[in-house]
CHARMM internal coordinates of N, CA and C (Angstrom, degrees):
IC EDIT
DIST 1 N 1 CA 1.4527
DIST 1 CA 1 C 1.5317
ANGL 1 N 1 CA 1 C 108.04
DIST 1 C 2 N 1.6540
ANGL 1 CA 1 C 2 N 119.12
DIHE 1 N 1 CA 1 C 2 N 129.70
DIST 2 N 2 CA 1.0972
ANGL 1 C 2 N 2 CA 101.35
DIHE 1 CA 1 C 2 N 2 CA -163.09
DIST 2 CA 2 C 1.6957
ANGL 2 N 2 CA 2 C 102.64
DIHE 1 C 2 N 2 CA 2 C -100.61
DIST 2 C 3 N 1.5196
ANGL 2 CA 2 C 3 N 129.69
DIHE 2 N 2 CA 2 C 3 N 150.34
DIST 3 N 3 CA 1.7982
ANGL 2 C 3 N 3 CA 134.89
DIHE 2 CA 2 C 3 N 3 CA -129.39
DIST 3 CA 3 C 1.9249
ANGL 3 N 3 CA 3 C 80.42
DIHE 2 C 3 N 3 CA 3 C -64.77
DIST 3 C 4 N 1.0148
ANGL 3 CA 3 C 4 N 113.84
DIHE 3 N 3 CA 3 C 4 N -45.34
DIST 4 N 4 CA 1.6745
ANGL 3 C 4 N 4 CA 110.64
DIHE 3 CA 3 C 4 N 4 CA -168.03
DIST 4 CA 4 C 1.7099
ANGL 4 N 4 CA 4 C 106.43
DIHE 3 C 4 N 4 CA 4 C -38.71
DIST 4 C 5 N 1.2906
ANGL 4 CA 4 C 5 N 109.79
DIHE 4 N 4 CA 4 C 5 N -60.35
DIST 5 N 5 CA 1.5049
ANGL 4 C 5 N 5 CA 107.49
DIHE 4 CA 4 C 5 N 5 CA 178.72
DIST 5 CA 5 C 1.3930
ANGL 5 N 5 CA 5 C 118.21
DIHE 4 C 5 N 5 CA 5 C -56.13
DIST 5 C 6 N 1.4397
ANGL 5 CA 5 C 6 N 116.97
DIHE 5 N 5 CA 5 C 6 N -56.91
DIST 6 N 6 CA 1.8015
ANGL 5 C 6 N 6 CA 107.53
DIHE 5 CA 5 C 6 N 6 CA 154.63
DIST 6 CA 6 C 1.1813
ANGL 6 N 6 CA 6 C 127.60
DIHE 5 C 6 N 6 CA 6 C -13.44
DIST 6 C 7 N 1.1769
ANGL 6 CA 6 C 7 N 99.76
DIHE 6 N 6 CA 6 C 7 N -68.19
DIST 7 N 7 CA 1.9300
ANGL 6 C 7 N 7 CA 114.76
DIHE 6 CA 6 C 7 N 7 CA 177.10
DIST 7 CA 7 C 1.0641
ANGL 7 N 7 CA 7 C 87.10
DIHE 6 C 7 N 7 CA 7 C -21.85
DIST 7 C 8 N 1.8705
ANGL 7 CA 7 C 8 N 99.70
DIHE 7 N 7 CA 7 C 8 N -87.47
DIST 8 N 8 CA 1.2925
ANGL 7 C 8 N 8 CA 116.20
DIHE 7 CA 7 C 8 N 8 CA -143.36
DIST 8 CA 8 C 1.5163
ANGL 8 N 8 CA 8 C 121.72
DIHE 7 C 8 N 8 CA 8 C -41.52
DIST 8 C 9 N 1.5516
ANGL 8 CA 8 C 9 N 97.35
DIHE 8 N 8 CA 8 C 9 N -60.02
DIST 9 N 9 CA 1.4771
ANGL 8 C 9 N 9 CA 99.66
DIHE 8 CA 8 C 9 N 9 CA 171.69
DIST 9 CA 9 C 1.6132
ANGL 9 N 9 CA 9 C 131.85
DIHE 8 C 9 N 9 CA 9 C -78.17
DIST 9 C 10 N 0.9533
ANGL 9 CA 9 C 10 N 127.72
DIHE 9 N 9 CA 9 C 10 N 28.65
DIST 10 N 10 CA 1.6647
ANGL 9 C 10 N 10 CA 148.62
DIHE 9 CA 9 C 10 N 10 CA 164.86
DIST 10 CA 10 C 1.4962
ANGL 10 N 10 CA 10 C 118.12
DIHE 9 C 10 N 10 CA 10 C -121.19
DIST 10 C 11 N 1.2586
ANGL 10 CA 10 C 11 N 95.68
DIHE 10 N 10 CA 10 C 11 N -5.55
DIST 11 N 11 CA 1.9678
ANGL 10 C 11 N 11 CA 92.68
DIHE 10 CA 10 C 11 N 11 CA 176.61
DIST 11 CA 11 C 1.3315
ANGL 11 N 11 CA 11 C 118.88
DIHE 10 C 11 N 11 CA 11 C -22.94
DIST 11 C 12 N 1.5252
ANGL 11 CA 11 C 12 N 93.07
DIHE 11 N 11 CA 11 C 12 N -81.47
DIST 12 N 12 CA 1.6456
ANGL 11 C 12 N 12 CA 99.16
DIHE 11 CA 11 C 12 N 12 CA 177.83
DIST 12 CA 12 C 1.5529
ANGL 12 N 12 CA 12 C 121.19
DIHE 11 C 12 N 12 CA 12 C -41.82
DIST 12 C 13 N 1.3730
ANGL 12 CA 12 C 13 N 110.61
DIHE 12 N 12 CA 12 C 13 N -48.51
DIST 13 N 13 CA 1.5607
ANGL 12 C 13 N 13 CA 104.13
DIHE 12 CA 12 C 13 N 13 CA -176.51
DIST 13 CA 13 C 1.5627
ANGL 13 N 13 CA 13 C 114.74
DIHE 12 C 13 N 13 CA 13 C -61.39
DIST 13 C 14 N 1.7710
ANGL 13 CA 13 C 14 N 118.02
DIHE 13 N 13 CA 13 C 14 N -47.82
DIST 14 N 14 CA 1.3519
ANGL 13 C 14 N 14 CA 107.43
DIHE 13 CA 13 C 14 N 14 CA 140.69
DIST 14 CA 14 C 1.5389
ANGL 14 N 14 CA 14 C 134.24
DIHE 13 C 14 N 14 CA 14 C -15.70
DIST 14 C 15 N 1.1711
ANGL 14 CA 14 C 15 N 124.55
DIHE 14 N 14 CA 14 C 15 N -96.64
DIST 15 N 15 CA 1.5346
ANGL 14 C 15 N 15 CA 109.53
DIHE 14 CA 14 C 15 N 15 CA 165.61
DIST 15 CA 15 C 1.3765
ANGL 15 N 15 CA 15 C 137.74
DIHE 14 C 15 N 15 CA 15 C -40.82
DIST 15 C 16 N 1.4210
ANGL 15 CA 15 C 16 N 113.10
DIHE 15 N 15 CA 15 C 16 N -52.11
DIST 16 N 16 CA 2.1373
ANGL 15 C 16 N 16 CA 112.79
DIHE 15 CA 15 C 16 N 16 CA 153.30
DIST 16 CA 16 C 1.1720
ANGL 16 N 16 CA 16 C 108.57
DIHE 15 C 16 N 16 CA 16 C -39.52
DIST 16 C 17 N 1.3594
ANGL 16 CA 16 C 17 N 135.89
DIHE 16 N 16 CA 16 C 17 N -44.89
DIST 17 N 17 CA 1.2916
ANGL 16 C 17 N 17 CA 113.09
DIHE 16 CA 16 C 17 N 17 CA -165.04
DIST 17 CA 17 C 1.8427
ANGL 17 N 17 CA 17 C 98.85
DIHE 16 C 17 N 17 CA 17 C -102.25
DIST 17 C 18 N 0.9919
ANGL 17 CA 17 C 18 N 131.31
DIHE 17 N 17 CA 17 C 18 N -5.57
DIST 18 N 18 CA 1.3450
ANGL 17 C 18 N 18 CA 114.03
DIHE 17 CA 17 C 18 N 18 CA 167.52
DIST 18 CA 18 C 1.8410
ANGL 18 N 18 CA 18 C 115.61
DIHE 17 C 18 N 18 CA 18 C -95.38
DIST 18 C 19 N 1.3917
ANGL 18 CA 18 C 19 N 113.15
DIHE 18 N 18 CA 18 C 19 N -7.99
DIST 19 N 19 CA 1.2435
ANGL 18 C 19 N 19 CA 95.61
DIHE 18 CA 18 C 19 N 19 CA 151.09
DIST 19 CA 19 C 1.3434
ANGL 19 N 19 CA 19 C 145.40
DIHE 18 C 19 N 19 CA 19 C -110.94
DIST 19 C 20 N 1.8417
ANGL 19 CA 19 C 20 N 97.99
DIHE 19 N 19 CA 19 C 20 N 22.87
DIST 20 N 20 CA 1.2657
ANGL 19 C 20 N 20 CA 111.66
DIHE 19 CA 19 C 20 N 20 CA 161.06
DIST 20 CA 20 C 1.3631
ANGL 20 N 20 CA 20 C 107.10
DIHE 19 C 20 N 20 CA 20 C -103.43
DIST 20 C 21 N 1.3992
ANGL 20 CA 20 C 21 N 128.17
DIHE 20 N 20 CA 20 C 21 N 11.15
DIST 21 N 21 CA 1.1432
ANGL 20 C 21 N 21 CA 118.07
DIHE 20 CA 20 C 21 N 21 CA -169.43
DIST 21 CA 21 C 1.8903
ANGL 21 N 21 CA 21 C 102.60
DIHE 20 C 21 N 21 CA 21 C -115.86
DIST 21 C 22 N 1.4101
ANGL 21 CA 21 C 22 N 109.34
DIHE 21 N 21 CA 21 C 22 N 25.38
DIST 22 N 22 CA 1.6183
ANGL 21 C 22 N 22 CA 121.24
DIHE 21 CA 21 C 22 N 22 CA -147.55
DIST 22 CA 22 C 1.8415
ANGL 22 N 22 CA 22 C 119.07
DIHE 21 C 22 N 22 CA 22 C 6.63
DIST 22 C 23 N 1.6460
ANGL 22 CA 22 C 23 N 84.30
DIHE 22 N 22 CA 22 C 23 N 71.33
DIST 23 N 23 CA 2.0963
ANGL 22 C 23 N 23 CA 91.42
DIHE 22 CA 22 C 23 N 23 CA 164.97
DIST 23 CA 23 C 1.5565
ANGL 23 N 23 CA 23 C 71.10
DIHE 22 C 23 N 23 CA 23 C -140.73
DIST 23 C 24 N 1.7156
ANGL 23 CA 23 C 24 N 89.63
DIHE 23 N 23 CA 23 C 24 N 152.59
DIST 24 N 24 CA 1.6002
ANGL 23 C 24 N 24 CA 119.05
DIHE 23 CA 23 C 24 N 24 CA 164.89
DIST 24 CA 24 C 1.3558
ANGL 24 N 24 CA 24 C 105.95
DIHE 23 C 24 N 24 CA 24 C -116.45
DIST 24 C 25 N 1.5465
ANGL 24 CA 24 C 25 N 132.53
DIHE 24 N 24 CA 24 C 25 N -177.03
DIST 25 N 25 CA 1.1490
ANGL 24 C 25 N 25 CA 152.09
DIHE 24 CA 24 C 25 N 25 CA 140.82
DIST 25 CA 25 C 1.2807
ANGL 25 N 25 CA 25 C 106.09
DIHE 24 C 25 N 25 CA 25 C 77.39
DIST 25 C 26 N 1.4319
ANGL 25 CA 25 C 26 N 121.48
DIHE 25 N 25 CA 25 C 26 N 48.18
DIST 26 N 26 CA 1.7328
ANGL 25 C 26 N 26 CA 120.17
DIHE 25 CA 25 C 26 N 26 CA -168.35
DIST 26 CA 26 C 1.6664
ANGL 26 N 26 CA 26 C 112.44
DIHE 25 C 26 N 26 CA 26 C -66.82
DIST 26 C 27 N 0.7983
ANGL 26 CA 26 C 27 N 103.32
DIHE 26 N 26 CA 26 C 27 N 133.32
DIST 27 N 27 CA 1.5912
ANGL 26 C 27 N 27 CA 98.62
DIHE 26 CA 26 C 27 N 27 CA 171.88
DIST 27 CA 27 C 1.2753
ANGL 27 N 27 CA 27 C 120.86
DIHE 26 C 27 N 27 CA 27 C -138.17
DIST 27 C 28 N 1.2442
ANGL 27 CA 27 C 28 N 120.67
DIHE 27 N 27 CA 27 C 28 N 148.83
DIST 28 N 28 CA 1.7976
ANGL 27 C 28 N 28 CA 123.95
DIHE 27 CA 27 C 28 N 28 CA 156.02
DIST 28 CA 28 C 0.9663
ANGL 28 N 28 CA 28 C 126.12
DIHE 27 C 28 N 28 CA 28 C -109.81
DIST 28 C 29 N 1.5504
ANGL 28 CA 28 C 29 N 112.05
DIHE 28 N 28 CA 28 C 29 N 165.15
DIST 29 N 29 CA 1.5972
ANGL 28 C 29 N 29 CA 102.76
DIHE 28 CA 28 C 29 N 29 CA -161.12
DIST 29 CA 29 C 1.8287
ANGL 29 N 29 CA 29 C 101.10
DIHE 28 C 29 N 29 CA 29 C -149.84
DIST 29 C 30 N 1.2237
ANGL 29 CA 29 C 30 N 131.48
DIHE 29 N 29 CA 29 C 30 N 177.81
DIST 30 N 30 CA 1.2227
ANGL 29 C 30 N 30 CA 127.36
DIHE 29 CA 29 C 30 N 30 CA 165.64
DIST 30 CA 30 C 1.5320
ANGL 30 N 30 CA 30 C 117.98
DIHE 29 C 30 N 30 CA 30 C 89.11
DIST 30 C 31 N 1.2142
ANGL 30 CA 30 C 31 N 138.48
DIHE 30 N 30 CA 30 C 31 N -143.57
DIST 31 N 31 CA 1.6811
ANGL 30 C 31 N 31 CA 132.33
DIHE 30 CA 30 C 31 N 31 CA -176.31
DIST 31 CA 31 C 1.5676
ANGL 31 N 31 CA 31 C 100.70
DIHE 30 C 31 N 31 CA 31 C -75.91
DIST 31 C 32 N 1.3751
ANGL 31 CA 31 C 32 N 136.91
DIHE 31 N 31 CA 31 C 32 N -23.48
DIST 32 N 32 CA 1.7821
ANGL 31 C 32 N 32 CA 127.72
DIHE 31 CA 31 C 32 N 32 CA -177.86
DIST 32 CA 32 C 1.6103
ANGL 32 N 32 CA 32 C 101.76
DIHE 31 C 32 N 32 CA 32 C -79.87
DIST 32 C 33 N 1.5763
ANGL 32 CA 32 C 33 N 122.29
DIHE 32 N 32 CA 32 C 33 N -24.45
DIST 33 N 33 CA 1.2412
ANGL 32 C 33 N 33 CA 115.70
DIHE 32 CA 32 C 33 N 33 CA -171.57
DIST 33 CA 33 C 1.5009
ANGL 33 N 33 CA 33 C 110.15
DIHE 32 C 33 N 33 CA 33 C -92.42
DIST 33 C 34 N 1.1998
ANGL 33 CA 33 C 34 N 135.21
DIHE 33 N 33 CA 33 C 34 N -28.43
DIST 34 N 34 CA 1.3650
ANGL 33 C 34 N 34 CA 145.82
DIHE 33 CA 33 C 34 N 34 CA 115.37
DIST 34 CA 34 C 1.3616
ANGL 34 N 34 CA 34 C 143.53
DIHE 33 C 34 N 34 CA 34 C -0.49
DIST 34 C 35 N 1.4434
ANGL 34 CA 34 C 35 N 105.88
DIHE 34 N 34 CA 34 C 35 N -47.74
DIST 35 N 35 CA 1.8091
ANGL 34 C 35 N 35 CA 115.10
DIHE 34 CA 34 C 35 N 35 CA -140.25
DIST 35 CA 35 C 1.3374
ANGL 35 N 35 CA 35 C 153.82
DIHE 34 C 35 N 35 CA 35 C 61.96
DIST 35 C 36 N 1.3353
ANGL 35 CA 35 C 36 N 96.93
DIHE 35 N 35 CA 35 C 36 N 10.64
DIST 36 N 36 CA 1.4800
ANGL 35 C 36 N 36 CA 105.42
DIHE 35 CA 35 C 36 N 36 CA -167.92
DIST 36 CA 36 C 1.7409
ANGL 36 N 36 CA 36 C 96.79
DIHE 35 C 36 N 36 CA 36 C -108.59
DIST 36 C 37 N 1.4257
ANGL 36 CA 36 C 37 N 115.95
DIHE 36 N 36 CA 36 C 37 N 32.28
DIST 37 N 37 CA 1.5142
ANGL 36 C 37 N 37 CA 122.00
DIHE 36 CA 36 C 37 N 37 CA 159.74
DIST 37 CA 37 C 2.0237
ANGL 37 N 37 CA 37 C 116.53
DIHE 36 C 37 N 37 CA 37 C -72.29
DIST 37 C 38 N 0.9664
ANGL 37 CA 37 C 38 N 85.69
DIHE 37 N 37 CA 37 C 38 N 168.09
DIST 38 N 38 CA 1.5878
ANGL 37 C 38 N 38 CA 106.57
DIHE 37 CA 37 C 38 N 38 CA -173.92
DIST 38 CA 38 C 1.4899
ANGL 38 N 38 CA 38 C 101.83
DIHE 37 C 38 N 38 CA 38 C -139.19
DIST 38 C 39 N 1.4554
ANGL 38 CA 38 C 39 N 106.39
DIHE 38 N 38 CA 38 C 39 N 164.62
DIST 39 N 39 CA 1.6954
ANGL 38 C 39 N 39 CA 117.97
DIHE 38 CA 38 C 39 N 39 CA -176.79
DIST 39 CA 39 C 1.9878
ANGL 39 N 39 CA 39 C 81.51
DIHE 38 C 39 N 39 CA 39 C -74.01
DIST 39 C 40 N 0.9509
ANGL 39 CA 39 C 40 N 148.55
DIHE 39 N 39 CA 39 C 40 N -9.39
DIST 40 N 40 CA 1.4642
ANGL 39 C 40 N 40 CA 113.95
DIHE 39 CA 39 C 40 N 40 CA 177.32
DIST 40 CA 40 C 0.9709
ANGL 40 N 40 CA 40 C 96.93
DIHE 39 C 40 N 40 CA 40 C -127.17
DIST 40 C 41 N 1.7306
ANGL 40 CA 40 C 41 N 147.23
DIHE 40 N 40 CA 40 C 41 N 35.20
DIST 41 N 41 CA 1.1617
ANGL 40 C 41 N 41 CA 124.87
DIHE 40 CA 40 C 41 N 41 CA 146.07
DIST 41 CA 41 C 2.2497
ANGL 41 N 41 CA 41 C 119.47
DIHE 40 C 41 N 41 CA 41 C -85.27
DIST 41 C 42 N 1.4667
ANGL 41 CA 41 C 42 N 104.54
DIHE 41 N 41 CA 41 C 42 N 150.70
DIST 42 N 42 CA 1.0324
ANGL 41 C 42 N 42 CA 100.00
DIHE 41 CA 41 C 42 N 42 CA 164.01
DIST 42 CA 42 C 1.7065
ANGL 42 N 42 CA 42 C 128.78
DIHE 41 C 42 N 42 CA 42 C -60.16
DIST 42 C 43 N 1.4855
ANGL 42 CA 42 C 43 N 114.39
DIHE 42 N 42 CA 42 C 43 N -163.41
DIST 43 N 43 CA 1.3802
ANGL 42 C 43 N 43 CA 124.05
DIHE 42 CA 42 C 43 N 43 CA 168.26
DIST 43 CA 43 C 1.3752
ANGL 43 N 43 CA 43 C 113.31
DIHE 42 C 43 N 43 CA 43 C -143.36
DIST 43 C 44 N 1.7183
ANGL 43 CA 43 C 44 N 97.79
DIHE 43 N 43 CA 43 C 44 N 109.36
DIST 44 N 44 CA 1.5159
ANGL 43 C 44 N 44 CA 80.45
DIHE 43 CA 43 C 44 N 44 CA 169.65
DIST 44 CA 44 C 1.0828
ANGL 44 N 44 CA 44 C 118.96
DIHE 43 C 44 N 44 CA 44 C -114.99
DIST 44 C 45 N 1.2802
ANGL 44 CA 44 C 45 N 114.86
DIHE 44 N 44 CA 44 C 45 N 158.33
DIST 45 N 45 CA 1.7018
ANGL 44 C 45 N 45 CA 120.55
DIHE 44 CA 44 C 45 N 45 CA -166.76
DIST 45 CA 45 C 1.4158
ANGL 45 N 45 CA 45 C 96.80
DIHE 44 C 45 N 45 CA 45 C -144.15
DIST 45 C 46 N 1.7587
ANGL 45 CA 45 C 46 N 92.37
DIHE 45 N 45 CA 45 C 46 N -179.79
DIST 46 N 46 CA 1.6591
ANGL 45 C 46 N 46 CA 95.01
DIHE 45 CA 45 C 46 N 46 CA -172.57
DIST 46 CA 46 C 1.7195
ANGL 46 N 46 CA 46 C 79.38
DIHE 45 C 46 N 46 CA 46 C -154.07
DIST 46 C 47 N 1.5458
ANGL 46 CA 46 C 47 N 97.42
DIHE 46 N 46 CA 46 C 47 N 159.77
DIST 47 N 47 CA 1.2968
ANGL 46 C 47 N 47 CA 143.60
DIHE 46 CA 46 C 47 N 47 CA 178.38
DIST 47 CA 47 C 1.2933
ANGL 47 N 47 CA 47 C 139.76
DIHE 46 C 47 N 47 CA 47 C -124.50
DIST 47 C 48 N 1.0800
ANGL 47 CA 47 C 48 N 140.42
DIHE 47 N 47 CA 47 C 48 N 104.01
DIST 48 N 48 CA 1.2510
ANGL 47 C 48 N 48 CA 139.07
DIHE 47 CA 47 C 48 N 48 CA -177.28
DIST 48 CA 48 C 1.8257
ANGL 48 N 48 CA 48 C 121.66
DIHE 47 C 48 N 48 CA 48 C -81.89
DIST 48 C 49 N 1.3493
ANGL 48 CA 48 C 49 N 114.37
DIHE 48 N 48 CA 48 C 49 N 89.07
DIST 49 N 49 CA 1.5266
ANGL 48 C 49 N 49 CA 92.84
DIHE 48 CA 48 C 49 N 49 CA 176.74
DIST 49 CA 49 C 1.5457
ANGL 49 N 49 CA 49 C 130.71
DIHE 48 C 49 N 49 CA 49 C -77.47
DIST 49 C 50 N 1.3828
ANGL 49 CA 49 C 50 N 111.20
DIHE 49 N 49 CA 49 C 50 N 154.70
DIST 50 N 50 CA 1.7514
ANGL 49 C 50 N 50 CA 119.18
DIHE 49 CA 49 C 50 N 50 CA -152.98
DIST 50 CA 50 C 1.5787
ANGL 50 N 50 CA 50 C 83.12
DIHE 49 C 50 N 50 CA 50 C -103.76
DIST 50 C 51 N 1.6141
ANGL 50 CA 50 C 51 N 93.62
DIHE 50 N 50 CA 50 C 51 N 100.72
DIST 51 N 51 CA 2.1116
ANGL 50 C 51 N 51 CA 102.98
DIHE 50 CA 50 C 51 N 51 CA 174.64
DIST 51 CA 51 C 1.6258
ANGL 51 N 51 CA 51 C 98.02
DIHE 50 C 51 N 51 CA 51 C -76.95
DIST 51 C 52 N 1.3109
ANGL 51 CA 51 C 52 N 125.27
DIHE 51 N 51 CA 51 C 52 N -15.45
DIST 52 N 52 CA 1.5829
ANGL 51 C 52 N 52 CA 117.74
DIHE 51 CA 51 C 52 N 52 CA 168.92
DIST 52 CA 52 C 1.2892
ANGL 52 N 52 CA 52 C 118.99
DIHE 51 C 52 N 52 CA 52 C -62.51
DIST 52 C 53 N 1.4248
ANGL 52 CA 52 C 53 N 126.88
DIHE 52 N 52 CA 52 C 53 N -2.08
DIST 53 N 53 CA 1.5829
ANGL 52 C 53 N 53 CA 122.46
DIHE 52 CA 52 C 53 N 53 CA -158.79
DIST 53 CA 53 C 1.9116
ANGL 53 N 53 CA 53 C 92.52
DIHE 52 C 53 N 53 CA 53 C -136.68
DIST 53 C 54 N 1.3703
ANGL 53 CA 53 C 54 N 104.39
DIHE 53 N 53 CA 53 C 54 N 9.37
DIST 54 N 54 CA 1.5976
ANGL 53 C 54 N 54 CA 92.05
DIHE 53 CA 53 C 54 N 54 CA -173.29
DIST 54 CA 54 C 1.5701
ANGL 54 N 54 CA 54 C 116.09
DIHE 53 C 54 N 54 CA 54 C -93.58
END
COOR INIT
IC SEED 1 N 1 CA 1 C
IC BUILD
């Protein structure tokens, strides 16, 4: 499965689990945020953790 379709279909669990996990503003970036992924590229993303909630 190439990481773009993941995304797509894990959104929600993406966000549920990053605001139980106190980070906001998840993002990805690179060939999945694009489309130009493949079944063997990674995903990279980024996270912001909320030091107000630690």
């Amino acid at each position: 499965m190439k990481p773009s379709e993941a995304l797509r279909s894990h959104r929600q669990d993406i966000r549920r689990l990053g605001e139980q996990n106190r980070t906001r503003n998840p993002r990805a970036f690179g060939s999945a945020l694009h489309g130009d992924d493949t079944d063997d590229s990674d995903l990279d993303s980024h996270i912001q953790v909320n030091i107000n909630m630690l």
